[in-house]
C-alpha positions as CSV (number, residue, x, y, z in Angstrom):
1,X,0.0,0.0,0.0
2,X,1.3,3.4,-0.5
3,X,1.1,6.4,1.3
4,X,-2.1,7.7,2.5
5,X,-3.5,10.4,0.1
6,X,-2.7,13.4,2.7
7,X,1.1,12.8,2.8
8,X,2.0,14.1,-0.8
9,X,0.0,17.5,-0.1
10,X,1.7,18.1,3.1
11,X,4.7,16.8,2.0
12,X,4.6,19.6,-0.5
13,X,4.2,22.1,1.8
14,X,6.6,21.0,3.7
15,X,8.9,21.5,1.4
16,X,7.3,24.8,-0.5
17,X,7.6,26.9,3.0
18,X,10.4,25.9,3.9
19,X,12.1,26.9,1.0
20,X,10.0,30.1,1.3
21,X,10.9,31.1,4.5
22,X,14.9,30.5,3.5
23,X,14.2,32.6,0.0
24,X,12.5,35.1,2.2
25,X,15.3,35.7,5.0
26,X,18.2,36.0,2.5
27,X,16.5,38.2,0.8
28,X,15.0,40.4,3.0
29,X,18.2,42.4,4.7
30,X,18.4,44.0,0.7
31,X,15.4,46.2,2.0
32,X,16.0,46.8,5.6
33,X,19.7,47.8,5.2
34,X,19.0,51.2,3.6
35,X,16.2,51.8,6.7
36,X,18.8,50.2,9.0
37,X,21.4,52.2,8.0
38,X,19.7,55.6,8.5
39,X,18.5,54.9,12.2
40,X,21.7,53.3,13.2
41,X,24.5,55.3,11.1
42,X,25.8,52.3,10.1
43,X,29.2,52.5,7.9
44,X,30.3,49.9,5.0
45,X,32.0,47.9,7.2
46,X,28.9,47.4,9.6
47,X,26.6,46.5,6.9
48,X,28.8,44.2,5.9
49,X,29.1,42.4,9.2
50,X,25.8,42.8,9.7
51,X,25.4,40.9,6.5
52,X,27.9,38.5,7.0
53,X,26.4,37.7,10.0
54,X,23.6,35.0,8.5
55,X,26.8,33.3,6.7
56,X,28.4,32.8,10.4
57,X,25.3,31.1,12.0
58,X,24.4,29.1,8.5
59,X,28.4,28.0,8.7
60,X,27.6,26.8,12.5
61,X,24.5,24.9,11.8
62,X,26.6,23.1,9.1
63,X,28.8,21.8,11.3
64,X,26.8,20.5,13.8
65,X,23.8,20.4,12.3
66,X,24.2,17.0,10.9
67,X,24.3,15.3,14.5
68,X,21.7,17.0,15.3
69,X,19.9,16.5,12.2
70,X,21.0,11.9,12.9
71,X,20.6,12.2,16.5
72,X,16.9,14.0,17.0
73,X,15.7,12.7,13.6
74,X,14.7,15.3,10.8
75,X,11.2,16.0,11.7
76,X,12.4,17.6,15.0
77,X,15.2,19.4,13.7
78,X,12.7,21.1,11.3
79,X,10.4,21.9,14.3
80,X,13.4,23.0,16.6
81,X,14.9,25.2,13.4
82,X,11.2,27.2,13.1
83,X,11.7,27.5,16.9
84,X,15.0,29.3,16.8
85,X,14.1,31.1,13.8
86,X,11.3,32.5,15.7
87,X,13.5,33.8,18.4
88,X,15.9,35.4,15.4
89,X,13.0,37.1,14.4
90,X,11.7,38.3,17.4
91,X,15.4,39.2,18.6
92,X,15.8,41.3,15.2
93,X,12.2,43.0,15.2
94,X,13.1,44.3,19.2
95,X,16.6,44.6,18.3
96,X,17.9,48.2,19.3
97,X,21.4,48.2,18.5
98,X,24.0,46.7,16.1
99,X,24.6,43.8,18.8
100,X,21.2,42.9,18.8
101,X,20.9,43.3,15.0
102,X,23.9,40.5,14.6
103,X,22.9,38.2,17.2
104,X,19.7,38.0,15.2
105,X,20.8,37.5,12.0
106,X,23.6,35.1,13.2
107,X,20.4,32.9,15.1
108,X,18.2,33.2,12.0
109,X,21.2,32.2,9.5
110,X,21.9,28.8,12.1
111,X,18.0,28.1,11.3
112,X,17.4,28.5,7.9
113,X,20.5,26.5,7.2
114,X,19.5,23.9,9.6
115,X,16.2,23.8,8.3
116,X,17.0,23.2,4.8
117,X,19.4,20.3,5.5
118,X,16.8,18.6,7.6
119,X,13.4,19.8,4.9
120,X,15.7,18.5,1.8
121,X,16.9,14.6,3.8
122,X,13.1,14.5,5.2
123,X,11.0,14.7,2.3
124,X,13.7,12.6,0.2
125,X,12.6,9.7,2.7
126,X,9.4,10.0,3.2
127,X,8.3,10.0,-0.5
128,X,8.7,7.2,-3.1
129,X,10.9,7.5,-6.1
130,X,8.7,8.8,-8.4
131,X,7.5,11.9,-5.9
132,X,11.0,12.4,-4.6
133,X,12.5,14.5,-7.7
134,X,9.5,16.5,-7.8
135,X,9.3,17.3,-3.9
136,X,12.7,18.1,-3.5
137,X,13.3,20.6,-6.5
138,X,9.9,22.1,-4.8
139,X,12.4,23.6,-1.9
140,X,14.4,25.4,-4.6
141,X,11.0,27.2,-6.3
142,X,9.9,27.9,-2.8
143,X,13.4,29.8,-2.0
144,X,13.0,32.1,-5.9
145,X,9.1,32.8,-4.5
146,X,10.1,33.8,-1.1
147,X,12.5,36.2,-2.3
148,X,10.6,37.9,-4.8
149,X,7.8,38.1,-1.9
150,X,10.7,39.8,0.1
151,X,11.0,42.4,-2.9
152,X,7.6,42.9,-2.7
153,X,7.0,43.1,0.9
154,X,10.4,45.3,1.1
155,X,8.8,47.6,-1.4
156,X,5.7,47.7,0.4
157,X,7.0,49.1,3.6
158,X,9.7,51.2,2.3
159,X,8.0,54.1,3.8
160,X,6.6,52.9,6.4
161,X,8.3,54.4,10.4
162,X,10.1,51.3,11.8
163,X,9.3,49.1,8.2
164,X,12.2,47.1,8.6
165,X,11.0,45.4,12.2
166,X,8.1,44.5,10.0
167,X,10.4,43.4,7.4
168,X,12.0,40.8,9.7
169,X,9.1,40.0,11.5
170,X,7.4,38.5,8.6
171,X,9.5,35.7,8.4
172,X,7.6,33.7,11.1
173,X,4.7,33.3,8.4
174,X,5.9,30.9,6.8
175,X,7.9,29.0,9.2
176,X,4.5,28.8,11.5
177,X,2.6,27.3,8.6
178,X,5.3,24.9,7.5
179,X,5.1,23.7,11.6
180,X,1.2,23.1,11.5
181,X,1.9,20.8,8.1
182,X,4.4,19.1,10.1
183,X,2.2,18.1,13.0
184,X,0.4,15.7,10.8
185,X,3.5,14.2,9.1
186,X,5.2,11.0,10.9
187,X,8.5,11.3,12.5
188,X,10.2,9.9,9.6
189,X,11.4,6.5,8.3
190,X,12.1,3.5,10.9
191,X,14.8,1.1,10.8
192,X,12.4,-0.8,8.3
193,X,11.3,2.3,5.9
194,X,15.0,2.3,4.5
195,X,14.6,-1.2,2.9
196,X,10.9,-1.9,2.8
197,X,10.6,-1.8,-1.3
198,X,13.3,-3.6,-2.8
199,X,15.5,-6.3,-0.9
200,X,18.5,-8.2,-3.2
201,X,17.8,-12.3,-3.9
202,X,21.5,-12.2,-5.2
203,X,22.9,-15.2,-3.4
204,X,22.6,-13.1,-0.2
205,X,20.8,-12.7,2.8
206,X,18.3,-9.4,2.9
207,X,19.8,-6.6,5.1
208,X,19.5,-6.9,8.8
209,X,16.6,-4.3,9.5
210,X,16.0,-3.1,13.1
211,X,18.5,-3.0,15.9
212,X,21.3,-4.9,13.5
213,X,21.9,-1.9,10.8
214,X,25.1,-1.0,9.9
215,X,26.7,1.9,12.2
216,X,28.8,4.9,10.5
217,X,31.0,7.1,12.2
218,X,31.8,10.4,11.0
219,X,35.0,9.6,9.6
220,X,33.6,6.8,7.5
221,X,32.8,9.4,4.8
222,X,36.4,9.3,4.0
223,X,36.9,5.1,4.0
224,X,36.7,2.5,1.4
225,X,33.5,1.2,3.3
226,X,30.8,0.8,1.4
227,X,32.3,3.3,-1.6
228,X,31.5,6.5,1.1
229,X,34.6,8.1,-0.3
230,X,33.0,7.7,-3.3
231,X,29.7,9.5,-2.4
232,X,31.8,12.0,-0.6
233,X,33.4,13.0,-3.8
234,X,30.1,12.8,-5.4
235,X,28.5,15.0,-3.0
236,X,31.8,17.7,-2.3
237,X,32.6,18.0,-6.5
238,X,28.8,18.9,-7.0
239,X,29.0,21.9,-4.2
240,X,32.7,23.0,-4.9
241,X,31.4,23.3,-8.6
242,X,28.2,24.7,-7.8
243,X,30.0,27.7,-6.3
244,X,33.5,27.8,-8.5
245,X,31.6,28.5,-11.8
246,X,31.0,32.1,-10.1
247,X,27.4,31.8,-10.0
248,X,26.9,34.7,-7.3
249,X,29.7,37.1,-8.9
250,X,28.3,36.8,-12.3
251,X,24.8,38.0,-11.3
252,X,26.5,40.9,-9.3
253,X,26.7,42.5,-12.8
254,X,23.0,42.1,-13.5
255,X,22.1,45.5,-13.2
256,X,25.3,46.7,-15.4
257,X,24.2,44.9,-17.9
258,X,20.6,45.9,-18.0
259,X,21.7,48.8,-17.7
260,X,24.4,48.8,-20.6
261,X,21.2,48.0,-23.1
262,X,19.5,51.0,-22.1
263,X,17.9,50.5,-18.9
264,X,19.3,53.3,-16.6
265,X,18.9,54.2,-13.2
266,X,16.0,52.6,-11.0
267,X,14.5,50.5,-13.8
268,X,17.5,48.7,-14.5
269,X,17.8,47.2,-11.3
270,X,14.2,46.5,-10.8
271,X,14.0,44.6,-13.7
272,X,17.3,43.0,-12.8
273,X,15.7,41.3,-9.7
274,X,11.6,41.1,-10.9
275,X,13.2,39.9,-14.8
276,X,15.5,37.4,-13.2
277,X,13.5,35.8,-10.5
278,X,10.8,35.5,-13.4
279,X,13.2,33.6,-15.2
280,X,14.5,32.1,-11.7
281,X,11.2,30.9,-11.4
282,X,10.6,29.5,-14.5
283,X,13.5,27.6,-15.0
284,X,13.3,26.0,-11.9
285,X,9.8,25.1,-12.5
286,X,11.1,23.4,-15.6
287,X,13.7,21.7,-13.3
288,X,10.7,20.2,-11.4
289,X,9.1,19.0,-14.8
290,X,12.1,16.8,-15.9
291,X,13.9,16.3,-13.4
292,X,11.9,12.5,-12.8
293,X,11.6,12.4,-16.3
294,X,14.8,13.3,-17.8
295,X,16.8,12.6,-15.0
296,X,19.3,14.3,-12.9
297,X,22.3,13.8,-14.4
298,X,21.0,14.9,-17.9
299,X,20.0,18.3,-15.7
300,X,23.7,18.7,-14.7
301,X,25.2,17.8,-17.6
302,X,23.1,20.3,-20.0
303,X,22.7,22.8,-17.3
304,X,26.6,22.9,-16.8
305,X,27.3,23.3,-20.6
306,X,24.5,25.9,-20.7
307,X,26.7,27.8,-17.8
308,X,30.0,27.6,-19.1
309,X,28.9,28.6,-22.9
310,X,27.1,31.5,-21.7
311,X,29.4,32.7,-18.9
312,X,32.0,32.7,-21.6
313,X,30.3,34.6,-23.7
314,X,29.7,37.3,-21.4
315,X,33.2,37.8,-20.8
316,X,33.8,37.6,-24.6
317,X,31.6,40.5,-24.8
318,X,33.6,42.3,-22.1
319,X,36.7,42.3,-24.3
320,X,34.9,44.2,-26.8
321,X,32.6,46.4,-24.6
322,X,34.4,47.2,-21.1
323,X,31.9,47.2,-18.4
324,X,32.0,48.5,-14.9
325,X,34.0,46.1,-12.7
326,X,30.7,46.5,-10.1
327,X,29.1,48.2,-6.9
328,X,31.6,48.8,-3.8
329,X,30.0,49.6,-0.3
330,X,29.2,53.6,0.0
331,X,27.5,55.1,2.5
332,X,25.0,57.9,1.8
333,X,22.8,58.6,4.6
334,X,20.6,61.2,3.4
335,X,20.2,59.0,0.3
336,X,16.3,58.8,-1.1
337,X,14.8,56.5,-3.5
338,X,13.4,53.2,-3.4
339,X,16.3,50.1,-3.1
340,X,17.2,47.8,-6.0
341,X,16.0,45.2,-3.8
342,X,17.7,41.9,-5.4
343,X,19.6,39.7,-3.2
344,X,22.6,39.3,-5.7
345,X,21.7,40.7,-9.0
346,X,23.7,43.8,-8.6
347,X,21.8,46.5,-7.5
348,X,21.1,50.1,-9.0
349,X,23.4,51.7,-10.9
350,X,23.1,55.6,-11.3
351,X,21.2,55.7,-8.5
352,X,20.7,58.0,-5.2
353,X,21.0,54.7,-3.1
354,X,23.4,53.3,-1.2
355,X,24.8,49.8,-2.3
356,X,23.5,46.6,-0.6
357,X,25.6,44.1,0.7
358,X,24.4,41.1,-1.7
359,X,23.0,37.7,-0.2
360,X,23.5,35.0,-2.7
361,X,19.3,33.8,-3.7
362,X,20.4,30.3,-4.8
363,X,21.0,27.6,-2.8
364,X,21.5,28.4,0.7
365,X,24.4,30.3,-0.2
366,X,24.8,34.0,1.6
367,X,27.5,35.8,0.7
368,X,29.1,39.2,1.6
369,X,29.6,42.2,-0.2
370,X,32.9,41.6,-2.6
371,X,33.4,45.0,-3.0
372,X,35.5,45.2,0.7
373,X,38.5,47.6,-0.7
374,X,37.0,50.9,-1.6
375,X,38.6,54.6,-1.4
376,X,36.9,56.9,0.2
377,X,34.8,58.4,-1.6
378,X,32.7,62.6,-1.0
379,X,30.6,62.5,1.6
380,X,26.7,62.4,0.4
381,X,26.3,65.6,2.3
382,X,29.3,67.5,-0.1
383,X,26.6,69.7,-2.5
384,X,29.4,68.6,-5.3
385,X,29.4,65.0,-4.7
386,X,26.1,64.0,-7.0
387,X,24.2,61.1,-4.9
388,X,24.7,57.9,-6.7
389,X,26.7,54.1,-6.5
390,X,30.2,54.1,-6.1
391,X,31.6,52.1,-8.6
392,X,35.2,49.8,-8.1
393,X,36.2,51.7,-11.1
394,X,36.6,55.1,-11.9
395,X,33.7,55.6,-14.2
396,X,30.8,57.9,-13.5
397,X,28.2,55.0,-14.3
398,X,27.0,52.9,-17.0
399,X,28.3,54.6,-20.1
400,X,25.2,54.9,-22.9
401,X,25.8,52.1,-25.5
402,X,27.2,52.9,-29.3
403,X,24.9,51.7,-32.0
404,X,28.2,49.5,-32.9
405,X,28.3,48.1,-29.1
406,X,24.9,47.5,-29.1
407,X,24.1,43.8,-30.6
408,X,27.0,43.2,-28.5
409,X,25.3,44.4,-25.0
410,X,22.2,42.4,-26.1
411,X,24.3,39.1,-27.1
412,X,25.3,40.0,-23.3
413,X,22.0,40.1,-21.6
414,X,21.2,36.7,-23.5
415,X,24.1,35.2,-22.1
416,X,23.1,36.4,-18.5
417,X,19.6,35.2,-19.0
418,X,20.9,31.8,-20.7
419,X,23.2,31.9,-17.7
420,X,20.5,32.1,-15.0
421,X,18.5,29.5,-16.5
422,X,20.9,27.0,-16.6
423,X,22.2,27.2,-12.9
424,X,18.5,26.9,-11.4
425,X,17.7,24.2,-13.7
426,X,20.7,22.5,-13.0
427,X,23.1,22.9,-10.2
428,X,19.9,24.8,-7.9
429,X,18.0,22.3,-7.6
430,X,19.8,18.9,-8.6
431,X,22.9,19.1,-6.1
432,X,20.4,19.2,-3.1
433,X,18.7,16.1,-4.8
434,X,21.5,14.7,-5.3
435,X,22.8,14.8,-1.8
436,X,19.5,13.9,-0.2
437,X,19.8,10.6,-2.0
438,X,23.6,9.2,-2.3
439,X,24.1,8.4,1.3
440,X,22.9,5.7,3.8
441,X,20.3,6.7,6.0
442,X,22.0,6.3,9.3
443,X,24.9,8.6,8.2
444,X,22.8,10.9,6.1
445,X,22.7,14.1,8.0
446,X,26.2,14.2,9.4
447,X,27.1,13.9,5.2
448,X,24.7,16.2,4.1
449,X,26.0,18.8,6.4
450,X,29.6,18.4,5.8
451,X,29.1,19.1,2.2
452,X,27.0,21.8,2.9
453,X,29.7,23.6,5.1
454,X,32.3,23.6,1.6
455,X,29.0,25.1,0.1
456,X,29.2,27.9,2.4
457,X,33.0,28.3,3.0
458,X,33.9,27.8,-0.7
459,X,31.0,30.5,-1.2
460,X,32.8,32.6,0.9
461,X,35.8,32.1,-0.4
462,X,34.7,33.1,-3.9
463,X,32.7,36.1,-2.9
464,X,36.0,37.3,-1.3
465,X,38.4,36.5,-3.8
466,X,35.9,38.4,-6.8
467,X,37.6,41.6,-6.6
468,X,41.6,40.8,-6.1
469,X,40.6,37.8,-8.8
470,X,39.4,41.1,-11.6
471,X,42.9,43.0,-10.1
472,X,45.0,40.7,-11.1
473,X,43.8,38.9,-14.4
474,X,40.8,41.5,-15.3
475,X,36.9,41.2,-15.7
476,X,37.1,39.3,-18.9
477,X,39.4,36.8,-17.9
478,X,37.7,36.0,-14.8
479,X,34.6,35.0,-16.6
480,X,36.3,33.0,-19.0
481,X,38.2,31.5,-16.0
482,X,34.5,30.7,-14.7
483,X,33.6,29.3,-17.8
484,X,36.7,27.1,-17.8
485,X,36.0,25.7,-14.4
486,X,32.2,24.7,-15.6
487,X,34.0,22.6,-18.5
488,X,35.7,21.0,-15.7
489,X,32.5,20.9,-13.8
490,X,30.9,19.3,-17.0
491,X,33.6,16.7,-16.8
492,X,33.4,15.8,-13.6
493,X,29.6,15.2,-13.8
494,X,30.2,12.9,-16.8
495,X,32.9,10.8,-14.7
496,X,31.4,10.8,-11.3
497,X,27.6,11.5,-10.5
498,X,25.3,8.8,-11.1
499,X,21.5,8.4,-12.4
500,X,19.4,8.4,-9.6
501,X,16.0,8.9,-11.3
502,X,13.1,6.0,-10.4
503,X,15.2,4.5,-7.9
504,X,14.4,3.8,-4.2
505,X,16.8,5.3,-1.5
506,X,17.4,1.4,-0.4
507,X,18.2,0.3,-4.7
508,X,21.0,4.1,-5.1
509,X,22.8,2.6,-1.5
510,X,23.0,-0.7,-3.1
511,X,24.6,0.1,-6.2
512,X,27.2,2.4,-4.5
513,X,28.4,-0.4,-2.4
514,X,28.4,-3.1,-5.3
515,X,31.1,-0.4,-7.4
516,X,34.7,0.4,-5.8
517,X,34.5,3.5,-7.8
518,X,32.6,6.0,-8.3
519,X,33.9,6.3,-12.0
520,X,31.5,3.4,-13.1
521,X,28.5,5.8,-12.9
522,X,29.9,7.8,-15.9
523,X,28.7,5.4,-18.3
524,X,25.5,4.2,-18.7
525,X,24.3,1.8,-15.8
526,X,22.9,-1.8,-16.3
527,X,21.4,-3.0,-13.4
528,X,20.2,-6.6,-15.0
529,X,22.8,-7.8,-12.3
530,X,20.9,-7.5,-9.3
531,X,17.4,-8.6,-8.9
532,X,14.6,-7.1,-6.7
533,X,11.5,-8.5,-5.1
534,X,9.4,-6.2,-3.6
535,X,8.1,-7.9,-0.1
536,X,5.4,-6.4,2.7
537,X,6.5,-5.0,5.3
538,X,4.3,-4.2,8.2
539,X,4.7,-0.3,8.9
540,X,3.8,-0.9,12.3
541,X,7.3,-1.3,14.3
């Protein structure tokens, strides 16, 4: 019998609000800071903490998340994530200094990136194979949704005294709702739901359920035993190249290149954000569409070639038409106007607004501001110092494109759009998949989380590097170096990640430990070997 008819709906849900709720809080700071910043005089360097804050508590949950995530099962971790993130909330809407700001955001970053670990392993095991694509990719729409309704709520209360507490406070909507769904969810998968559709008749006995399971330790991801080095270099390849094709640098120059076709000033960068997380949105509905159908793999691999075609183009372009190497943190405190509002897709250029310190939307992926080595710059209040975005280089703003330069800006904004696309249909969605569904069940959230901690510290590491990176080899070559490493990345999903469409969790553990390497999944897999009979299995236990 399969599950009752209720599961699938709340599973959903589940999975939509959470991903809502983490959408939501990454994107949310790109409204408040401006409002933040004028009751709190906050300089570059404090927005930037303040920012970099989320990455410091999403970095701790990674770390320990998994044992919480093994130890208190995933259903409780969700429900103790909602619970912290409610104090994060409450902490940030009462908050009445910089302290209290940070401590929030540090607290809210630890649930979110909790939360996502626990949503993504959790409704990978509580679904069947043909749900589980589906389900899971549904975290990754609900993340492009929440932050376009962070846009939209920022927007919204832009002018209203004190906007920002509501900003923050928000947050809880979502996570309160997801809580309520979980209530009539079951804890999880016993010791019997790992193996309860397909046990091997291969000469063998079935696999010991109950009390005789195998035991992992922590440093088992990094043995021979039962090819886990294998899925660890599965599962750290997909999230080093995830975030080494420069996925949240390139969209730092959304808004310069809107704005290089001819939208200046504030509608540039609102079509940056609304334009993109259109296209956000649609690709990664697509990604839900195939995903169970085409597979996984077939994602990466055209998603990756997708990325490294079109992120070479763009810096192709740049050889012919310079651009502006980006925003750099500048205060103005008297500045007016209404904020860019994207999380990473460059804010406004030309503009009487203050840059944003950028949150990566994709992926549970925060990053800070790369622009961290500015010179100062007139004050806002100098009469001769015209109100608008500091740019890293010395040019006034976007210049006005040349009818020759033209097809080139356009072949540009394809290439950015092309670019977009590829990544949510692709490495979004399908990496989290991916991870949710490589490792054995008893091991799963400790090895989720590791992986996820290189997410985040590799993120990092990029986000920081963006600017010394242009120094020293310029902005062309630094896209063409991203388009070089998503070759790589092509490669590397061609050698290494396997097909996991239409298979149970119990069938994907069984043919990792029957291969010594993790190179046999590069070619196409025959499973005629192994033979499956489905058996009953009482759920009571």
């Amino acid at each position: 019998m399969g599950h009752p008819p209720p599961v699938l709906p709340l599973c959903a849900s589940v999975s939509l609000l959470g991903g809502l709720t983490f959408g939501y809080e990454l994107a949310v700071i790109s409204g408040a800071l401006l409002p933040l910043q004028l009751d709190f005089g906050l300089s570059c360097l404090e927005q930037e903490f303040l920012v970099g804050s989320l990455l410091l508590g999403a970095l701790l949950a990674s770390l320990v998340g998994g044992f919480l995530i093994d130890c208190y099962g995933r259903k409780q971790a969700i429900l103790g994530s909602n619970l912290v993130l409610l104090a994060g909330s409450l902490t940030l809407g009462l908050a009445g200094s910089l302290a209290w700001l940070v401590l929030g955001r540090a607290v809210v970053g630890f649930a979110i990136s909790l939360s996502s670990m626990a949503c993504c392993i959790y409704v990978s095991e509580l679904v069947g194979p043909r749900q589980r694509g589906v389900l899971v990719s549904l975290y990754e729409a609900g993340i492009t949704v929440g932050i376009l309704l962070s846009y939209a709520l920022n927007y919204a209360l832009a002018g209203t005294p004190w906007g920002w507490r509501h900003m923050f406070g928000w947050a809880t909507a979502p996570a309160v709702l997801q809580s309520l769904s979980l209530l009539f969810l079951p804890a999880g998968t016993d010791e019997t739901a790992a193996h309860k559709d397909l046990i091997p008749l291969q000469g063998g006995e079935a696999p010991k359920l109950g009390p005789g399971r195998p035991r992992y330790s922590f440093l088992d991801l990094f043995r021979a035993r039962d090819n886990m080095r294998g899925r660890t270099t599965v599962g750290l390849g997909l999230v080093l190249f995830q975030q080494l094709t420069g996925q949240p640098n390139v969209l730092c120059y959304a808004s310069t290149i809107f704005s290089s076709v001819g939208f200046h000033g504030g509608s540039s960068a609102v079509l940056a954000s609304v334009g993109l997380g259109a296209v956000k949105v649609a690709a990664t509905l697509t990604a839900m569409g195939l995903v169970d159908r085409a597979g996984r793999r077939a994602l990466l691999l055209a998603g990756c070639a997708l990325m490294a075609l079109s992120v070479s183009g763009i810096g192709l372009v740049s050889f012919a038409v310079p651009m502006d190497s980006g925003p750099s943190c500048l205060a103005v405190p008297n500045a007016t106007g209404q904020t860019g509002l994207p999380g990473d897709s460059g804010l406004l250029q030309d503009s009487s607004l203050p840059p944003i310190p950028r949150t990566n939307e994709d992926q549970r992926e925060p990053i800070l501001s790369t622009a961290k080595k500015t010179k100062p710059h007139p004050r806002s209040g100098d009469p001769s110092a015209p109100p608008r975005l500091a740019l890293s280089s010395a040019l006034p703003g976007p210049p006005v494109p040349a009818r020759g330069h033209a097809l080139l800006r356009w072949t540009a904004l394809l290439c950015l759009m092309v670019f977009v696309s590829a990544f949510s249909f692709g490495f979004g969605p399908v990496t989290w998949l991916v991870l949710s569904e490589i490792y054995p069940v008893e091991i799963r959230g400790r090895a989720f989380a590791f992986c996820n901690s290189f997410n985040w510290a590799a993120n990092l590491f990029i986000s920081l590097s963006f600017l010394d990176l242009i120094g020293t080899i310029g902005l062309s070559w630094t896209f063409l170096l991203y388009g070089l490493t998503a070759v790589l990345g092509l490669g590397f999903i061609y050698l290494f990640v396997p097909e996991t469409k239409g298979q149970s969790l119990a069938e994907i553990d069984q043919q990792f430990q029957k291969r010594r390497f993790a190179l046999s999944f590069g070619h196409r897999q025959n499973s005629t070997g192994i033979q499956y009979s489905r058996i009953e299995v009482s759920a009571a236990s």
